[in-house]
N, C-alpha and C positions, 0 to 999 in steps of 0.2 A: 136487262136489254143488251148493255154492251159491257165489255169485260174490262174496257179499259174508261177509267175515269175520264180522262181528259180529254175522251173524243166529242166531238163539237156535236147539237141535234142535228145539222145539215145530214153530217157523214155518217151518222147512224142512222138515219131515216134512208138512206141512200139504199146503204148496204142493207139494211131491212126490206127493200122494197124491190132486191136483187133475190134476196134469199125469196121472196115472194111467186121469182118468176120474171122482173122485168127487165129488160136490157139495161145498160150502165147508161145509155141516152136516156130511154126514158125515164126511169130513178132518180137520173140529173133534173130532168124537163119537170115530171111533177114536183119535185123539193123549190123548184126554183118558181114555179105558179103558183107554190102555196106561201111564197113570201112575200110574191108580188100581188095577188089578187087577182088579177087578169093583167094579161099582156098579148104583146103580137111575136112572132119565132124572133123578131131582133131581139126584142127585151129580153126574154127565155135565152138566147143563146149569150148575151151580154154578161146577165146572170149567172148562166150553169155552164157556159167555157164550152157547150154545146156546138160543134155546127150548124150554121143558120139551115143551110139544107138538109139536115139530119132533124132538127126540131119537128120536122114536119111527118119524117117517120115516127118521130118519136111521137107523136101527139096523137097519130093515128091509132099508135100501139094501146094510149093512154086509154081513147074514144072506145075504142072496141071493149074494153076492160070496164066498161062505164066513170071512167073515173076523171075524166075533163070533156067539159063541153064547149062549143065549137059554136061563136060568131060567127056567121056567112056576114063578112061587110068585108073593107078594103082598107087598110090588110087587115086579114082574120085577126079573129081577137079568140083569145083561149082564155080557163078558165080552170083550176083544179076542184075538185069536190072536197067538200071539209075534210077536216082530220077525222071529227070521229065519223061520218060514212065511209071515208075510205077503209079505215076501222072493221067498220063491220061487215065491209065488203070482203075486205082478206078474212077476217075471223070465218066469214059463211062460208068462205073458199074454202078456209082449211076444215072446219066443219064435215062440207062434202067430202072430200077429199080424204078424210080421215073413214067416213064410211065405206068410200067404195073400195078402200085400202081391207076396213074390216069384213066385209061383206066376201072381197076375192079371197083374201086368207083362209077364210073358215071354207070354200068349196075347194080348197088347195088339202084342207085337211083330210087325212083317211076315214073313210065311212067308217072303219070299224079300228078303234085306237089298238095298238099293240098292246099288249098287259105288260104295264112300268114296272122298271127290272128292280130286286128288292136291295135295300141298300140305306142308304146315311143321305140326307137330302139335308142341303144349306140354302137357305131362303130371306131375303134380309127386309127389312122393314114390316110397320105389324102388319097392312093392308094386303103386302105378299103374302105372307106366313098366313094370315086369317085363311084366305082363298085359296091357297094351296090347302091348306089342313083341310078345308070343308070340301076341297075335291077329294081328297082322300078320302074323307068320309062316306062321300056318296060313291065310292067306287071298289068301295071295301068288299071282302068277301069274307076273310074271316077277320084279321086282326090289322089293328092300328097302335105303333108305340110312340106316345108323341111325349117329348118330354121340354118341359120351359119353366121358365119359374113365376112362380105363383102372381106377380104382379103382372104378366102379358097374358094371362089364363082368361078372354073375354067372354063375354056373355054368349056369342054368336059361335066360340068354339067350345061349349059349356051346352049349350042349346044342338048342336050340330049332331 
């Protein structure tokens, strides 16, 4: 999660939840709802060192994101959504996100690939080296020289 041991869960969940997409107010606001339970923008801003009038953008930002729900009473009462929904809320985010990433890439690609120049290819871990060898394979015309020692020789490029 974070690279340095002796950062506090506040400050990682913060900057985790920036890396996500959401302002440093709001990051603050939901760290600071999910230790309270429910509160009003005082308690949140009391809490998260938030401006009391910024809480309110922030919480909107939250709302829209589904991720705190919203008491209409006097004064508003907020609310953050569990750890693991929010959870799964960013996982499904990045999820999507991840496909429409893969989806535009591959129409970026050339209809028709260049023929790869001949040469010495370095490829590091097995799951690389597997999938490259077996695109080789299928792209072959005449020959393939693969050389590796006997213990990385797997089934799948044995079968290929």
């Amino acid at each position: 999660m974070s690279s340095d041991p002796i950062e506090d869960p506040q400050t990682a969940a913060i900057k985790q939840l920036e890396r996500f997409g959401l302002s440093a107010y709001a990051a603050r606001t939901f760290v600071a709802l999910a230790g309270l339970g429910t509160g009003t923008a005082r308690d949140v801003s009391q809490v998260s060192e938030v401006p009391r009038t910024r809480v309110y953008d922030a919480i909107d930002e939250l709302h829209e994101r589904g991720l705190v729900d919203i008491l209409q009473s006097s004064p508003k009462q907020f609310w953050a959504i569990s750890a693991e929904t929010a959870s799964r809320t960013f996982e499904h985010e990045l999820q999507h996100r991840t496909e429409i990433l893969r989806t535009a890439l591959s129409e970026l690609e050339p209809i028709e690939r260049r023929a790869e120049q001949r040469g010495v290819w370095t490829v590091n871990g097995q799951t690389a080296v597997t999938e490259r060898v077996l695109e080789f394979f299928s792209s072959a015309d005449d020959e393939i020289v693969y050389m590796t020692v006997e213990g990385l020789l797997t089934e799948d490029l044995i079968g290929g």
